[in-house]
C-alpha positions as CSV (number, residue, x, y, z in Angstrom):
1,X,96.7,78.6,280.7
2,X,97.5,80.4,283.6
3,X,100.6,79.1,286.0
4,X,99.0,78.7,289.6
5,X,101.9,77.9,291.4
6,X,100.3,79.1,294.6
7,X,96.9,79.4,295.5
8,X,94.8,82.0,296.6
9,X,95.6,80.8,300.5
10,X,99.1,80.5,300.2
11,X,99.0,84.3,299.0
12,X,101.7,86.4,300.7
13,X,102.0,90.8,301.3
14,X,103.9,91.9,297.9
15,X,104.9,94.8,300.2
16,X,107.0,92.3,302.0
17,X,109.5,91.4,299.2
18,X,111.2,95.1,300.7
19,X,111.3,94.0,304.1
20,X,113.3,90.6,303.4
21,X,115.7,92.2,300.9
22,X,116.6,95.0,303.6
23,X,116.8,92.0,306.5
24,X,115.1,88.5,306.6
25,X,114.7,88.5,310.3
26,X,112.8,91.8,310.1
27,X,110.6,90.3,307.6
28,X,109.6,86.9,309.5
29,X,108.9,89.8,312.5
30,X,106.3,91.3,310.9
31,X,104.8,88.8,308.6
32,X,105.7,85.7,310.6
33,X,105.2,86.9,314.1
34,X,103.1,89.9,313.8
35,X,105.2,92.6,315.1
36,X,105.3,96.3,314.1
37,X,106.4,99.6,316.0
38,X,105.8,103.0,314.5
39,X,108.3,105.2,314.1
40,X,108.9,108.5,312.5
41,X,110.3,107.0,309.5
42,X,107.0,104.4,308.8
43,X,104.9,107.4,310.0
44,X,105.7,109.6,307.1
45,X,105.9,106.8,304.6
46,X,101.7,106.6,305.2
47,X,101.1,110.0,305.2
48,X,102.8,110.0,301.7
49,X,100.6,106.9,301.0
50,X,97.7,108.2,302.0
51,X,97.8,110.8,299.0
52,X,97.9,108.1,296.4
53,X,95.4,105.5,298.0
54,X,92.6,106.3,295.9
55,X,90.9,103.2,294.1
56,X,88.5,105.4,292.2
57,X,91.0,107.8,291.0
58,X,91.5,107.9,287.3
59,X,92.7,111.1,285.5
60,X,94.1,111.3,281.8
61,X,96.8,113.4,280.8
62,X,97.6,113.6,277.3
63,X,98.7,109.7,276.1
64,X,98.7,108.8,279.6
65,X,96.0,107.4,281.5
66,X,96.6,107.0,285.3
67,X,95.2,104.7,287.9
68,X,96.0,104.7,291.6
69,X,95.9,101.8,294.4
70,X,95.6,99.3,291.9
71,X,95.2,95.9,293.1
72,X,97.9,93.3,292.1
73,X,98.5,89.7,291.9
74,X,100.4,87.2,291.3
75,X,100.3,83.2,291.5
76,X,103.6,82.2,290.1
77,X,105.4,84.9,293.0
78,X,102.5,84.0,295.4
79,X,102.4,87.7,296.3
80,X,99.0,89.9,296.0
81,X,99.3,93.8,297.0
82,X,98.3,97.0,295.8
83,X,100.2,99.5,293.3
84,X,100.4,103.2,294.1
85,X,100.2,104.2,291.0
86,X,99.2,102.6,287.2
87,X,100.1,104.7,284.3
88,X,98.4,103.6,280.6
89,X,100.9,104.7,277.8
90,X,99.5,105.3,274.4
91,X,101.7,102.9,272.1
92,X,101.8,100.7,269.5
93,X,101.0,97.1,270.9
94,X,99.9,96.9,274.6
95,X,96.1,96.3,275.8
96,X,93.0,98.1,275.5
97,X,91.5,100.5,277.4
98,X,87.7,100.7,278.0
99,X,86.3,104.8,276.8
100,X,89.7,105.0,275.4
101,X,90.7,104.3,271.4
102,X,94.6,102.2,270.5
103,X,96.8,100.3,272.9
104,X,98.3,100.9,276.1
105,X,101.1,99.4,277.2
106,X,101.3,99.6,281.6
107,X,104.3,101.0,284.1
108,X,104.3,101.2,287.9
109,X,104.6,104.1,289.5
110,X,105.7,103.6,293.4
111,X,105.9,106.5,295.9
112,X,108.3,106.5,298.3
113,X,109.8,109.0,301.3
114,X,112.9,109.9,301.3
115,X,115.4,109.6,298.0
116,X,116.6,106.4,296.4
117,X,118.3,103.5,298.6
118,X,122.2,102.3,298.4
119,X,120.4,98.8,298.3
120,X,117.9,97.0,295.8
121,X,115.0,97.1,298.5
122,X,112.8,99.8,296.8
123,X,113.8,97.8,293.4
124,X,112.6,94.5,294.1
125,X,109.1,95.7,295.3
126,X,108.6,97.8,291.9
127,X,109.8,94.8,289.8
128,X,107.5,92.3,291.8
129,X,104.7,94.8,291.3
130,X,105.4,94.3,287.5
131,X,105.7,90.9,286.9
132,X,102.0,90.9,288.7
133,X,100.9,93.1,285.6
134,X,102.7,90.9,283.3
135,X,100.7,88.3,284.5
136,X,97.5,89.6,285.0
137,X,97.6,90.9,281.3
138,X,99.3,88.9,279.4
139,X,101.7,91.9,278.6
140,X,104.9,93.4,278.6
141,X,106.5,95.8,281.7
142,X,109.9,96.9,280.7
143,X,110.3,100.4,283.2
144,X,109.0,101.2,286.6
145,X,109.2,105.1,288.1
146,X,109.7,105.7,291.6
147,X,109.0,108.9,293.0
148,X,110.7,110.0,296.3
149,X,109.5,112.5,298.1
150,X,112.6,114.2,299.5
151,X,114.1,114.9,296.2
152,X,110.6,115.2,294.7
153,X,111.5,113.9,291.3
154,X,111.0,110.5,289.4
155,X,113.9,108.0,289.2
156,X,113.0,105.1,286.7
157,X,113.5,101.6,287.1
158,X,115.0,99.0,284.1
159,X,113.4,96.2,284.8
160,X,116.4,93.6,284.4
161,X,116.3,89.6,284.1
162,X,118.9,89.8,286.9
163,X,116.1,92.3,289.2
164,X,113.6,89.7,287.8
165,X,115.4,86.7,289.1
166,X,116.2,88.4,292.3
167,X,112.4,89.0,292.4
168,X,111.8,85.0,292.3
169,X,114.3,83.9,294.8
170,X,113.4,86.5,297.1
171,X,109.2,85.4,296.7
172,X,110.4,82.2,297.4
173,X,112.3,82.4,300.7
174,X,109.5,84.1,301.8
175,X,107.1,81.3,301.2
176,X,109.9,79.0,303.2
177,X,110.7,80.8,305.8
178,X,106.6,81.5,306.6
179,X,105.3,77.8,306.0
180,X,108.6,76.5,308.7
181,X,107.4,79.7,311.0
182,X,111.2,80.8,311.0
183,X,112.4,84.2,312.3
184,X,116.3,83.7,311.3
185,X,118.6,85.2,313.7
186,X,119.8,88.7,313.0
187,X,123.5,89.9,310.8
188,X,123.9,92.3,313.0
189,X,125.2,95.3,310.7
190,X,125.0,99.2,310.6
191,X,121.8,99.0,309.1
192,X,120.1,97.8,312.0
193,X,120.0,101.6,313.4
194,X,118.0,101.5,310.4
195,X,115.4,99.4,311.4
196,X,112.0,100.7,312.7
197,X,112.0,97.2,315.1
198,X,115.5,97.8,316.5
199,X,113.9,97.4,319.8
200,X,111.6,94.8,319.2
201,X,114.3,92.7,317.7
202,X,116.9,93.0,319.5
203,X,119.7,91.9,316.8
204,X,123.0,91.2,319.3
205,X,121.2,89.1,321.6
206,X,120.0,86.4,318.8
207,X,123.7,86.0,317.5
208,X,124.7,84.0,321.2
209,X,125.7,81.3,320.9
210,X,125.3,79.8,325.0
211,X,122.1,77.7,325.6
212,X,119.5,79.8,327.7
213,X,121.4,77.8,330.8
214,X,124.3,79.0,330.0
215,X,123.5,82.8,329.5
216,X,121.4,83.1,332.5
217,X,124.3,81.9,334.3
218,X,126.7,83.9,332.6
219,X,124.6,87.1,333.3
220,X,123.8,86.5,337.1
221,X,127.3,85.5,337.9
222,X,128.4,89.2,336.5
223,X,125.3,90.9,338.3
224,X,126.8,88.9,341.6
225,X,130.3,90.0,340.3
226,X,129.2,94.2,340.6
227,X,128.0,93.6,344.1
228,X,131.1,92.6,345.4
């Protein structure tokens, strides 16, 4: 029987999971409060989307079968989304194919710009993506590829019970933080040169800790301060 933690309304964007690993305030941004600004960085990452975006692509290459923007769920994370990438390998035990004879077992294939991160971002997102197959089939989903296109090679991904549980605490801070309607203040870092909504989000200005009195007489008093 399937586990329905949450249903079909309570449904989050899978593609999210990367945003509140990198920064949770960034995350409640966009999926709380609707934000976004383009920049050259999110620009590129959907023209290199755009390539694999293809729902009625299949192509078969050898023992492999591949499938691209395949549509993912799951109701234990709450997360729904879309997979780059599918691949079918021929094996020993997995599912069955239709038009194709044996088993299959299934790995996610994500593209990405760029080459691989110094965090676990691009990692969660994959591993999510899995555990959505697992579900969905009733299978198995040990590895994950990436493929980044600045070094324009395939990096696989072991998909760990630590990655996994990482996964579910992740999913369900997401869920918290979007049925309170929370944007947590920023931890203001290096990485926030990083961030497409730098200027959106202004990350020094959330860490005060003066009541909106109490800044807006601290910053007139030094405007009245220069004039002198």
């Amino acid at each position: 029987m399937r586990n329905v933690r949450y249903p079909d309304d309570e449904l989050l964007a899978l593609s999210g999971i990367q945003h509140i690993c990198f920064c949770p305030r960034q995350w409640a941004l966009i999926h709380v409060e609707r934000q976004w600004e383009e920049n050259l960085r999110t620009a590129e990452g959907h023209l290199i989307h755009q390539r694999v975006d293809d729902p009625f692509f299949t192509e078969s290459r050898g023992d492999i079968v591949i499938s691209r923007a395949f549509p993912l769920v799951s109701h234990t994370l709450g997360l729904y989304g879309v997979a780059d990438v599918v691949e079918y390998i021929r094996s020993g035990d997995g599912i069955s194919l239709p038009g194709h004879e044996g088993l299959w077992t299934m790995r996610p294939v994500e593209y990405k710009r760029g080459k691989p991160k110094t965090d676990e971002r691009d990692e969660v997102q994959l591993c999510a993506q899995a555990i959505c197959l697992e579900e969905m089939f009733g299978v198995r989903v040990g590895r994950g590829d990436f493929y980044y296109n600045e070094i324009r090679r395939r990096v696989p991904l072991s998909l760990s019970a630590e990655l996994r549980e990482r996964v579910r605490s992740l999913s369900e801070e997401m869920h918290d933080l979007f049925k309170k309607g929370v944007t947590p203040p920023a931890d203001v870092s290096r990485k926030c040169n990083l961030c497409s909504l730098q200027n959106i989000c202004m990350p020094k200005l959330t860490k005060k800790t003066l009541s909106v009195g109490k800044y807006v007489r601290k910053h007139v008093k030094e405007a009245c301060s220069k004039d002198v």
